[in-house]
LOZARO-215537 format. One line per field, with one value per residue (C-alpha): x negated, y negated, z; residue in one letter; residue number from 0. Coordinates in pm, 1 decimal, padded with zeros to 6 digits. Each point is the difference from the previous one (the first is absolute). Layout:
N
u X:...
v Y:...
w Z:...
residu A:...
num NUM:...
//
This chain:
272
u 00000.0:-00128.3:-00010.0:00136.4:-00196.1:00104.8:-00117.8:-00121.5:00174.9:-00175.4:-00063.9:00121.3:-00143.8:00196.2:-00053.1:00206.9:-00010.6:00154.9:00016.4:-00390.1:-00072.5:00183.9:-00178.3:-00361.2:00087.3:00108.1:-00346.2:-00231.9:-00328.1:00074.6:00316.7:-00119.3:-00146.1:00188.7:00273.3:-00050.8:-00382.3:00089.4:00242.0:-00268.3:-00251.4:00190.2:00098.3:-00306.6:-00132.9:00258.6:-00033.6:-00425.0:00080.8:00293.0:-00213.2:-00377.4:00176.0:-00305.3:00003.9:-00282.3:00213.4:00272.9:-00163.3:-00155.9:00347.0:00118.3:-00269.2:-00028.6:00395.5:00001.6:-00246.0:00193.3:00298.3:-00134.4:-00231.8:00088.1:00386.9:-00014.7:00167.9:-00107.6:-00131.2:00297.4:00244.3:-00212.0:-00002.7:00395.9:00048.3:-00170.8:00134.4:00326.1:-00182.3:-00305.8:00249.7:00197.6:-00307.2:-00156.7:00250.7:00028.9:-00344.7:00031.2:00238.6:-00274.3:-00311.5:00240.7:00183.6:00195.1:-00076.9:00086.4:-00341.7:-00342.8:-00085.3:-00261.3:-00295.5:00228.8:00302.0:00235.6:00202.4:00418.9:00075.5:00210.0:-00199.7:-00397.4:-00038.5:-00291.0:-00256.4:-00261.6:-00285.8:00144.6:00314.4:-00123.6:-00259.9:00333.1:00217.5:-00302.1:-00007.3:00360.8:00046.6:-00308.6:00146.2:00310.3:-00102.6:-00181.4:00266.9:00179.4:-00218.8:-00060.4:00387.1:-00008.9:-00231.0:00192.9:00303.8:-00214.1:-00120.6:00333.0:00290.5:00334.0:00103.1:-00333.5:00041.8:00304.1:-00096.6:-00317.6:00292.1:00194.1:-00314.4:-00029.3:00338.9:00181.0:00338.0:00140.0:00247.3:-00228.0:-00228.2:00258.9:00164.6:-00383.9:-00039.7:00342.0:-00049.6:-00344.9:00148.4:00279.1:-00201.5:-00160.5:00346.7:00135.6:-00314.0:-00039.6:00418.5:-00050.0:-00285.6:00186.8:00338.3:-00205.0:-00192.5:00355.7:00106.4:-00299.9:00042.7:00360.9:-00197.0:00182.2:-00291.9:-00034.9:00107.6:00030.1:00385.9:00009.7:-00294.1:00191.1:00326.7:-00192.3:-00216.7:00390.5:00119.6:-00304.8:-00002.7:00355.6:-00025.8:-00333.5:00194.1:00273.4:-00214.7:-00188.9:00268.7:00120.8:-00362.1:-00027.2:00336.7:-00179.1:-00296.4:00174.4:00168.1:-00268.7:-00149.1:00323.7:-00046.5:-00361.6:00121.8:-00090.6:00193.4:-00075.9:-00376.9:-00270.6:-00303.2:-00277.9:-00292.1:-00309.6:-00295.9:-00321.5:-00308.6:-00256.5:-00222.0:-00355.9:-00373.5:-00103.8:00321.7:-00016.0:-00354.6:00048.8:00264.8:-00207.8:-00327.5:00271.8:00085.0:-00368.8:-00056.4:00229.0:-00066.5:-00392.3:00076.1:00226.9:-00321.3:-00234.5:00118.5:00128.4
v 00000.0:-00344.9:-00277.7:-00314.3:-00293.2:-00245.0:-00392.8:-00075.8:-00266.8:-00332.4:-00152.9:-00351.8:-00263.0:-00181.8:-00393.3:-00191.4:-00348.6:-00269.5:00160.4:00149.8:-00367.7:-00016.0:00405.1:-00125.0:-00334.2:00241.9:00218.2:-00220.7:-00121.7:-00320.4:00012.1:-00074.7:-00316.8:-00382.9:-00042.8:-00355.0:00033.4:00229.9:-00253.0:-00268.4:00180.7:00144.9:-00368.5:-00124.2:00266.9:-00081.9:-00358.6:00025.3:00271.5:-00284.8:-00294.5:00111.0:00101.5:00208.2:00378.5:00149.2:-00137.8:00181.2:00310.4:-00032.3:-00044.0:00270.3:00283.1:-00120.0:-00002.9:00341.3:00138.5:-00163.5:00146.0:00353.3:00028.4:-00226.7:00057.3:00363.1:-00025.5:00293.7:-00121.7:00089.9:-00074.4:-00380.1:00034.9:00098.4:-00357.0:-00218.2:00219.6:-00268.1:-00331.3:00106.6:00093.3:-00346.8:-00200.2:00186.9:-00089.1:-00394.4:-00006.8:00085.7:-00254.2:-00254.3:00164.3:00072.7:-00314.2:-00026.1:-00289.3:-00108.5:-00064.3:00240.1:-00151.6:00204.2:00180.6:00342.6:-00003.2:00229.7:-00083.2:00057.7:-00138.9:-00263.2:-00094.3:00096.0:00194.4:-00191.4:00096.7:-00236.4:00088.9:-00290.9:00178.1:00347.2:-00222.9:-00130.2:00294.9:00187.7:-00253.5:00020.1:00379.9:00013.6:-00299.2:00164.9:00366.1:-00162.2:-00182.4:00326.1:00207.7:-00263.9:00026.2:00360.0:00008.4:-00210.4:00242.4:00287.0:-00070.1:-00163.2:00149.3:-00172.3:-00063.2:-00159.0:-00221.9:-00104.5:-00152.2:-00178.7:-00193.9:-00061.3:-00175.7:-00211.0:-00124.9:00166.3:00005.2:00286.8:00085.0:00038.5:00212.3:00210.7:00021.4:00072.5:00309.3:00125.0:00016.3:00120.4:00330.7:00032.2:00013.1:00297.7:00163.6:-00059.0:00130.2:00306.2:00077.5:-00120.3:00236.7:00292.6:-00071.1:-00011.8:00311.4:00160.9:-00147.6:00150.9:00312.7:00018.6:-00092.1:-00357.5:-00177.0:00275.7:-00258.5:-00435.9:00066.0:00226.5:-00208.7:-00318.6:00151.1:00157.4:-00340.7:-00209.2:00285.6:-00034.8:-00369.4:-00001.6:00243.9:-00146.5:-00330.0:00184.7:00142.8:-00285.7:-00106.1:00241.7:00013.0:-00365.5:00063.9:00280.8:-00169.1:-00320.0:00245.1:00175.8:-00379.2:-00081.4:00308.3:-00080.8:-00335.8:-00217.1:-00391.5:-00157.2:00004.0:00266.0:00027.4:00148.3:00183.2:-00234.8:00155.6:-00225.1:00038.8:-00230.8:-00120.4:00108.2:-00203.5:00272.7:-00029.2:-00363.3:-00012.6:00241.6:-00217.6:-00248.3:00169.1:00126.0:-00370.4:-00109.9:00251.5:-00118.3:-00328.4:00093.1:00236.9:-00270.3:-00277.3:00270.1:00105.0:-00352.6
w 00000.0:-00116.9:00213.8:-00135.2:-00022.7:00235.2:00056.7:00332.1:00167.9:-00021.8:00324.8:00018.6:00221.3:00155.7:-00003.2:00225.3:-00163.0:00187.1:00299.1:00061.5:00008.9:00372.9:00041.1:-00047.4:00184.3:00326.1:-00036.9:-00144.1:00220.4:-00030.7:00177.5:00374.8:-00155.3:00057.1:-00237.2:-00025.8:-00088.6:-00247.4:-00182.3:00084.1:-00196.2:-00311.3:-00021.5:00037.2:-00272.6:-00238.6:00023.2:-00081.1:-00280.9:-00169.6:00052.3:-00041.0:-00315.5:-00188.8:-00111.0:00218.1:00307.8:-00108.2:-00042.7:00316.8:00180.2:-00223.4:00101.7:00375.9:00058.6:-00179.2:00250.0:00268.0:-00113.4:-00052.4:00293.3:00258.7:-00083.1:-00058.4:-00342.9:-00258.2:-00327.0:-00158.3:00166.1:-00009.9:-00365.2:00009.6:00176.4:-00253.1:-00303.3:-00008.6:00100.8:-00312.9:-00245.8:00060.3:-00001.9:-00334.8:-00209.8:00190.2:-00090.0:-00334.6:-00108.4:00121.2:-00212.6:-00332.8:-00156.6:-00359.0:-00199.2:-00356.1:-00065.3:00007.0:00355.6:00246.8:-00004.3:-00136.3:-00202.5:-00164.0:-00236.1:00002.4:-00293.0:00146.9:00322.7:00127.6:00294.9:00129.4:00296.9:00146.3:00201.6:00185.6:00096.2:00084.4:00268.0:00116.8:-00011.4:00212.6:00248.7:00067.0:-00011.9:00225.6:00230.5:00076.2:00042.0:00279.6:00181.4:-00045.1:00138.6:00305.2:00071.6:-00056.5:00308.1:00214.4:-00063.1:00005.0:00385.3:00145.1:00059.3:-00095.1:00370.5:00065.2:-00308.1:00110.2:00341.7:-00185.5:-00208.6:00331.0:00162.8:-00312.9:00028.9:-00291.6:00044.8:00180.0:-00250.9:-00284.6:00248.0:00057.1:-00381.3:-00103.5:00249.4:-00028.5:-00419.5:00049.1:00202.8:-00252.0:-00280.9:00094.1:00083.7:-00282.6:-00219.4:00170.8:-00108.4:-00314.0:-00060.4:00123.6:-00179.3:-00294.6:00066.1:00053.2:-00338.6:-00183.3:00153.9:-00154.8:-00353.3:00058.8:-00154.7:-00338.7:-00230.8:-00059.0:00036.1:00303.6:00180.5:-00088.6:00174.2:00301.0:00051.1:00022.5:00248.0:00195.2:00040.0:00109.0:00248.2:00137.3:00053.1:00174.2:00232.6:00062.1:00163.7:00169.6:00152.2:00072.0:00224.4:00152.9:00101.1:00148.3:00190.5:00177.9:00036.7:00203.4:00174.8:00088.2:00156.1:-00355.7:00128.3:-00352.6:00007.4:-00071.6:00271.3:-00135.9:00201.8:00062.0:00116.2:00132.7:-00239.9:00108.2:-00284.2:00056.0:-00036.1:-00300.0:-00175.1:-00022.4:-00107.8:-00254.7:-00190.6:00068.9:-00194.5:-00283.4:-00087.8:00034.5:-00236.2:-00213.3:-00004.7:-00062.0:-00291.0:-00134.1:00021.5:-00113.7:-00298.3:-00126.5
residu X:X:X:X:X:X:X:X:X:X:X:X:X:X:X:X:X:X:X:X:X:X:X:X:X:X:X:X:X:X:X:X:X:X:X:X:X:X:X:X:X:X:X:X:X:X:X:X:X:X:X:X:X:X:X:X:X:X:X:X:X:X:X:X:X:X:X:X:X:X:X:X:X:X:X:X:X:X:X:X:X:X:X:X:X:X:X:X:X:X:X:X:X:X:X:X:X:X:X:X:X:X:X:X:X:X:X:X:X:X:X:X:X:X:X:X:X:X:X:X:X:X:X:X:X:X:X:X:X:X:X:X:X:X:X:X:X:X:X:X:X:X:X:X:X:X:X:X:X:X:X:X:X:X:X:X:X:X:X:X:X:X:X:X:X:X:X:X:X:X:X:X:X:X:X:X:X:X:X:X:X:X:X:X:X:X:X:X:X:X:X:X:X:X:X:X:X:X:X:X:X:X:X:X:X:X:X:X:X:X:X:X:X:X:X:X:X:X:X:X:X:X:X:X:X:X:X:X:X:X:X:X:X:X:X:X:X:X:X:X:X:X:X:X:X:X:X:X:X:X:X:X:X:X:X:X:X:X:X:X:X:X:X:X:X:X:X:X:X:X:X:X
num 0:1:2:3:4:5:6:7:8:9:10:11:12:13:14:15:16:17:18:19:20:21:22:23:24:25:26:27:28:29:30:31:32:33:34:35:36:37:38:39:40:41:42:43:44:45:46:47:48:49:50:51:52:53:54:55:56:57:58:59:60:61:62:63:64:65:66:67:68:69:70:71:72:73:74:75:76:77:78:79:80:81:82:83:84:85:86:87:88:89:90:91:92:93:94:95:96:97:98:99:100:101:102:103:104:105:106:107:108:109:110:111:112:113:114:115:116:117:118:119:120:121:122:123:124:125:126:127:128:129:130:131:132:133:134:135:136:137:138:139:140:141:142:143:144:145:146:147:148:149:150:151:152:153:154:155:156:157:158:159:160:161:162:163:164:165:166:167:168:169:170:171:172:173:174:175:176:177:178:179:180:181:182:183:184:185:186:187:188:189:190:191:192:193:194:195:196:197:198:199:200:201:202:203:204:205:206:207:208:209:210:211:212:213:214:215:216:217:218:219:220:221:222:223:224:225:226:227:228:229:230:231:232:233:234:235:236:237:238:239:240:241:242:243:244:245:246:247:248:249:250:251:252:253:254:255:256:257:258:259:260:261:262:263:264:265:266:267:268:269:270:271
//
């Protein structure tokens, strides 16, 4: 008796998108460290990557934050390369639109010809397009280490001490949580669906996508009724208290933002 050939199962990794942001913000090293110095130095990063304005700063702020991220936050590399897959694809084709331009005449130092227009390129604006692709992966990857090492809670309070208005606080943390509720139903409605072949064909995927949507609203409310409820229950009076815990900011930690900007500053200087 022959045994059939059979296909192994592929294994499939999970990746938990939105919500392993909030996972590697709970276990990441960083954690124990002062929210507020945290947001003081991606700041503080961000604002010397925008304004030094110059590629090898940005590449700098790119590889350092990526370290950050990947050592000090505990993030695997691809599950790091999973978060910036979205923010690089949006920014490639931004950048693009900068280094290409149409013209009716045969402008630049490359051209091809449409007939009716010139696709023109310029060394000019690939420099540019570079420098803003570059520029903005940075500040991306600086944010993506402040919400790498701080939990949503703790982000919370740091708005509360700077005065932001409780209600947006609150609106902010509350659509935070729900986002990754509602994700994690989405994806399993629509793992359901494709079980049932609901996604086979442009037709069938078009119906199952409209039955999907509706009953994720639906439930979104019912679940947004829920939760006030057990709020109520938990003695919620019209305003969310979130935990604070004390994290004194220490000499080292200081003096190592402090040497991070100087180096900055210095590269900035030394290559100009």
């Amino acid at each position: 008796m022959k045994l059939q050939n059979f296909r192994r199962p592929r294994r499939h990794r999970q990746f938990h998108g939105t919500g392993s942001m909030d996972y590697y913000a709970a276990q990441s090293e960083l954690r124990n460290w002062n929210g507020s110095y945290k947001v003081i130095a991606a700041c503080m990063v961000l604002l010397l990557c925008l304004i030094l304005n110059q590629l090898e700063i940005s590449v700098t702020v790119i590889v350092s934050m990526g370290i950050v991220n990947i050592w000090g936050n505990q993030v695997s590399f691809r599950d790091y390369a999973g978060f910036l897959k979205i923010p690089m694809a949006f920014l490639l084709l931004g950048s693009g639109v900068i280094a290409f331009g149409i013209s009716k005449y045969p402008l630049g130092d490359f051209r091809i010809s449409l007939h009716w227009r010139y696709l023109c390129i310029s060394d000019e604006g690939i420099r540019q397009a570079l420098e803003l692709f570059f520029k903005s992966m940075g500040a991306v990857s600086t944010m993506y280490f402040l919400a790498l090492s701080t939990p949503a809670g703790e982000l919370a309070g740091i708005l509360r001490k700077a005065h932001v208005p409780k209600v947006v606080v609150e609106l902010m943390h509350m659509i935070y949580r729900f986002i990754f509720i509602l994700t994690k139903v989405q994806g399993n409605m629509k793992a359901a669906a494709v079980s049932r072949l609901g996604y086979v064909d442009f037709k069938t995927s078009c119906r199952s996508f409209g039955q999907t949507g509706g009953n994720l609203f639906l439930l979104s409310l019912r679940k947004a009724n829920t939760y006030y409820d057990a709020m109520v229950s938990r003695g919620y009076e019209g305003e969310l208290v979130f935990w604070e815990e004390e994290k004194p900011v220490k000499l080292w930690q200081v003096g190592i933002l402090a040497m991070y900007a100087a180096g900055l500053v210095f590269l900035y200087f030394w290559v100009k």
